[in-house]
N, C-alpha and C positions, 0 to 999 in steps of 0.2 A: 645777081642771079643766085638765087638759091639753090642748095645742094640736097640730092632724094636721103632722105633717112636710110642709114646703114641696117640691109637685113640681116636678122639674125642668122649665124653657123648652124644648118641644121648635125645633131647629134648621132654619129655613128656610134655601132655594138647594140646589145642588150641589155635588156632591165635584168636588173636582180633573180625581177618572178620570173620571167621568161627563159633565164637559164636552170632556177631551179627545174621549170615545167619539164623542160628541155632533158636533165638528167635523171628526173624522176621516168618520162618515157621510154631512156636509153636502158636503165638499169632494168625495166621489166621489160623490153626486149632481150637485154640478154640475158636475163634469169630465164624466158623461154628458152632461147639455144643452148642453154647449158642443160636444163633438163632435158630437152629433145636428143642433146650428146649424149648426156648421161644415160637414157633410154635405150639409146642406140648402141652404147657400147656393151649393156647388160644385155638386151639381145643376142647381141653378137655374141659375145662370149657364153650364155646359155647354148646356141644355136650350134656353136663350136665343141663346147662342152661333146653336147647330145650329141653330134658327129663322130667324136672323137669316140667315144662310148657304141655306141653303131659301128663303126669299123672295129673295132677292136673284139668286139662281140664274133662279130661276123667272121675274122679271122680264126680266132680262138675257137669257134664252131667247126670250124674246113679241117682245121687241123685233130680235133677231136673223131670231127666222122668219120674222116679218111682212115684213120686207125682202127677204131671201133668196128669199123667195117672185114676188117684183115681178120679179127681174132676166129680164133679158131683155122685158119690157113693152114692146109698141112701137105699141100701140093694139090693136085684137081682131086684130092679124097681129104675131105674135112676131119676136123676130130672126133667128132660125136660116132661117124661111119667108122670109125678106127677103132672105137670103144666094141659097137655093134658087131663088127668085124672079127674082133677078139683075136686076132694074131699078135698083141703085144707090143701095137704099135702106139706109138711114135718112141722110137728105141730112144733114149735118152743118156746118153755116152758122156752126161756129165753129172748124173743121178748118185753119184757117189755121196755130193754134196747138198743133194735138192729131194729132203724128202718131201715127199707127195702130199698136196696140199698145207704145206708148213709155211709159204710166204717166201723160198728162197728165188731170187732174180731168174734163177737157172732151173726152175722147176717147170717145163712144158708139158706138164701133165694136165694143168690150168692153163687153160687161154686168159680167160679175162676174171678179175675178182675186184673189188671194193671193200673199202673199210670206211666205217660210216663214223662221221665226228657228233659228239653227243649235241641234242638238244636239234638236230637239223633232219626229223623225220618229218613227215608231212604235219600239220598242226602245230611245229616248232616257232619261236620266237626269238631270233638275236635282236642286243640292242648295238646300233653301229656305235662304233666308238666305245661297246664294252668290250669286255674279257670273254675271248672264247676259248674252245677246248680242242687242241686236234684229236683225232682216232685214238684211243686208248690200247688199240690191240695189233698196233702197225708191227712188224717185224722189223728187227734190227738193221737191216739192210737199207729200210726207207726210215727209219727213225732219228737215222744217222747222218740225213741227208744237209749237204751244205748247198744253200739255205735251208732251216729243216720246217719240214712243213707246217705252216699256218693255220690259228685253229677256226673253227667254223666253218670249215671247207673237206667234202669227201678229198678221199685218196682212188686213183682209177691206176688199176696192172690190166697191160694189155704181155702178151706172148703167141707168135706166130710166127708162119715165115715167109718172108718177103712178097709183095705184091708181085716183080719181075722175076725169073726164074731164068739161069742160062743153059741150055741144053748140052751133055753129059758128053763128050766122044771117047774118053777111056776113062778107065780107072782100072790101076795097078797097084798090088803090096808088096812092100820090101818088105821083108821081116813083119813088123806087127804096126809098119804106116802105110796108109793108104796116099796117094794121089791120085787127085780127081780132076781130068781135062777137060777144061769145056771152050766151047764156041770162042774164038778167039773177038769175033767179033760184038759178042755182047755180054764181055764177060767186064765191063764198064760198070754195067747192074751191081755189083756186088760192093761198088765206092760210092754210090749215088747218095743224096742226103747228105751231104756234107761226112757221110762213115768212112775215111780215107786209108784207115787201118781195120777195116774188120776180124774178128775173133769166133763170133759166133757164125758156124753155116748149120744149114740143114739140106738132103738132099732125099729125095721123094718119085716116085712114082704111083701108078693106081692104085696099088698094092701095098706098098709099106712107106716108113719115114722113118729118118733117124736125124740126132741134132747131136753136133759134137762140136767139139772145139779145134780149131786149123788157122795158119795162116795161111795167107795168099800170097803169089809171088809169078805176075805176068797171069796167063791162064791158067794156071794151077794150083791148088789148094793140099796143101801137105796136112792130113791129119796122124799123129802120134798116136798110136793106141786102138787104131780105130780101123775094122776089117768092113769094108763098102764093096763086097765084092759078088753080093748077091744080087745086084742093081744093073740090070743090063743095059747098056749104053745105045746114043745112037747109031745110025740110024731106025736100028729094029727095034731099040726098045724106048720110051717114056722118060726115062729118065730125065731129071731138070736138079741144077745147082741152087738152093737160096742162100740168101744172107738169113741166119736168124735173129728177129728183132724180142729184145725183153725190155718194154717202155714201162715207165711209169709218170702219172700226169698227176699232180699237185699245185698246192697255189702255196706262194711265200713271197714274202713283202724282197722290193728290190734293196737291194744294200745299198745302192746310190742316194734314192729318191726316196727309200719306204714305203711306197704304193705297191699293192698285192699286187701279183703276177699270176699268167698259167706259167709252169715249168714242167720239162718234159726231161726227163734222164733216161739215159739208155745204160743197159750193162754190158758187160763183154765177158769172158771166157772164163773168168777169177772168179764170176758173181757178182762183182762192186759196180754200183752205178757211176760208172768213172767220167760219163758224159753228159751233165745236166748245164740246161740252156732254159733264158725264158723265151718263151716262143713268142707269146701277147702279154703287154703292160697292160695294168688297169682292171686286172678280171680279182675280183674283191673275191669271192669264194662262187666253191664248183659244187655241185648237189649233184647225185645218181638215184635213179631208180632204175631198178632190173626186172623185166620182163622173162618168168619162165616157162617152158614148156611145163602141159598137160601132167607127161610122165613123170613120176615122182623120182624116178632114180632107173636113171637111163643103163639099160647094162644088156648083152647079145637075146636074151629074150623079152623087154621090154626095152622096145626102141622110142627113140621121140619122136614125136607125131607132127615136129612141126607147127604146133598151133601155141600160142601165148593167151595163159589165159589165168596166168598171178601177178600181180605185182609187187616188188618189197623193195624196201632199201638194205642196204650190204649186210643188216647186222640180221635182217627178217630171212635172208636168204641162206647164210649159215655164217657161225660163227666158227667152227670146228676147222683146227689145224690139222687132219686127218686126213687117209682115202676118201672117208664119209665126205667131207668137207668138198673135197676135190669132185665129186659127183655129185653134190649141190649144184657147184658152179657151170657142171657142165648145161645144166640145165637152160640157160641164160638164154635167150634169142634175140633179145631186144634190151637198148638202154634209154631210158631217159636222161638228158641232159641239161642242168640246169647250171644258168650263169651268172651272178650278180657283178655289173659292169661296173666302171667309177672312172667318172677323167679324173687323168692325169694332174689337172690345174683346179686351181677353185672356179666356177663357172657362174654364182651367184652369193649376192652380200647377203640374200633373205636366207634361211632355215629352211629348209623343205619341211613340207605336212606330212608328203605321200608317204607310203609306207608299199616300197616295193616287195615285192613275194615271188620265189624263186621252188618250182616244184611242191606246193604248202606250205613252203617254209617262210616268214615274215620279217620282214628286216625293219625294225621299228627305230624313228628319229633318233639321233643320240640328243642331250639335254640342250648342249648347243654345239650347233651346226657347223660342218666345213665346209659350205660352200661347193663341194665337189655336187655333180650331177650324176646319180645312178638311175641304171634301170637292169627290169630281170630279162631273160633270153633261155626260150626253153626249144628242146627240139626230140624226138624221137630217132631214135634210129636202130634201123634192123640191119641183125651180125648178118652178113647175107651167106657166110659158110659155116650156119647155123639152121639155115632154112632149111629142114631133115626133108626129105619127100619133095618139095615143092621144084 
């Protein structure tokens, strides 16, 4: 009996070529997903970027308006009406040291002023990543500022008094100090803001204002030096307590990180900006323009008219450490506000082209690129206790 011929083992695995084929199709698969990762992560982080830069704008605006908005505050009677008025108001009980229009913290004779950094007037050109210049005419008070201001960027003085006001129930003098009692219940107003030790008050009604220096202790406010006794209390009269606030808004890189910031210092009672905080990271520089009233120099027979119809930057609208100076400023009714934003992070490996522009002023590429993502942020806003007439 014969036996069937032994079949061959057929051959398990793959050929050679079959596995090249095999790895040559895996590899351009996953060079797809890695670029589509790739893609996706720059996205992202562009996307994050710009967010971050948008809020941070957007903060830094709130916090600008909101102030901007106070200057000139001198109780329900503004300052320019005080001028008009000409009774010698707003008393200034710490003018010893603040002459009129010279730039001292403690000078409420100025609401609001500007010092403009060279080369950043409308038409100007920074290069990122060059050398800029801050204000060349700052007063010592801000020039001495820790962090000290940053160049390429305005400087903004706001002075007024406080948004909340507590209403007045005595006021008695020993000797040559006054104490001034108010509302027990909202006399909370004068710590608000994180100010837990206030120094500077002002106290106001339809008729006059004075700004002196006192401490607080429960509802009353002890001033040394200081006769408030021409101010009649409630119920029958007006009278109201403020905080008085002497701000000032700069941009200066963070000590940590190095990324420009807004910073906001407050002073107190000395003159010294003894309270500077950054508010918003990421604001690369701050631009102003000033909107002034019609009348050139607002004084009891020409009054302002309320209507804006110049615009200048800080240096256009006066340079002058004077009275002259000081009735410049009052002029003011409106500011322009300009922001050049910057995340925080790098947000792309490319160079940007754009060349963003902040109030005319042009911020052109630096040679090569960080990575960071800017953009500009511009707003208007009207001093609303400026608005004469309206």
């Amino acid at each position: 009996m014969s036996r069937a011929a032994p079949r061959p083992q057929l051959m398990a695995g793959l050929s050679l070529v079959e596995m090249m084929i095999a790895m040559v199709i895996g590899l351009i698969i996953m060079l797809g997903v890695i670029q589509i990762f790739s893609a996706s992560q720059t996205a992202s982080r562009l996307s994050e970027g710009a967010s971050r830069v948008q809020e941070n704008a957007r903060f830094a605006m709130d916090f600008l308006e909101r102030d901007l908005r106070m200057a000139g505050h001198m109780g329900c009677v503004n300052d320019q009406a005080h001028i008009v008025k000409n009774l010698g108001d707003p008393i200034n009980h710490l003018a010893a040291s603040a002459k009129t229009g010279g730039g001292s913290p403690l000078d409420f004779s100025v609401s609001i002023q500007g010092y403009e950094a060279p080369d950043t007037a409308p038409g100007g050109v920074l290069t990122l990543g060059g050398t800029w210049s801050a204000p060349g005419n700052l007063p010592d008070s801000i020039r001495d500022l820790k962090p000290a201001p940053a160049g390429g960027s305005d400087v903004l003085v706001l002075r007024f008094l406080g948004a909340e006001g507590v209403p007045v129930n005595q006021i008695a003098l020993n000797g040559t100090t006054s104490t001034v009692t108010g509302a027990t219940d909202r006399i909370d107003r004068m710590t608000k803001d994180g100010v837990g030790t206030p120094t500077l008050f002002g106290i106001a009604d339809c008729g006059h204002a004075d700004v002196f220096a006192g401490s607080l202790s429960g509802n009353q406010v002890q001033a040394p030096g200081v006769d408030l006794t021409r101010y009649t209390t409630q119920p029958t009269g007006q009278t109201m307590l403020y905080r008085a606030e002497s701000l000032v808004y700069y941009i200066a890189p963070n000590t940590t990180t190095g990324v420009n910031g807004l910073r906001r210092a407050r002073a107190d009672s000395t003159g010294v900006y003894t309270t500077n905080e950054e508010v918003v990271e990421g604001i690369e520089s701050l631009q102003l323009m000033f909107g002034l009233d019609t009348t050139p120099v607002i004084g009891l027979t020409t009054p302002p008219v309320g209507s804006v119809t110049e615009s200048a930057v800080a240096s256009g609208v006066t340079t002058a450490t004077d009275a002259a100076g000081a009735g410049q400023w009052l002029r003011v009714g409106q500011v322009k506000v300009g922001l050049l934003a910057v995340s925080p992070d790098r947000s792309s490996s490319v160079a940007p082209t754009n060349r963003p522009s902040v109030l005319g002023v042009e911020f052109a590429p630096a040679a090569s690129g960080d990575g960071r993502y800017r953009s500009g942020y511009e707003v208007s806003v009207a001093l609303r206790n400026r608005l004469f007439g309206n």
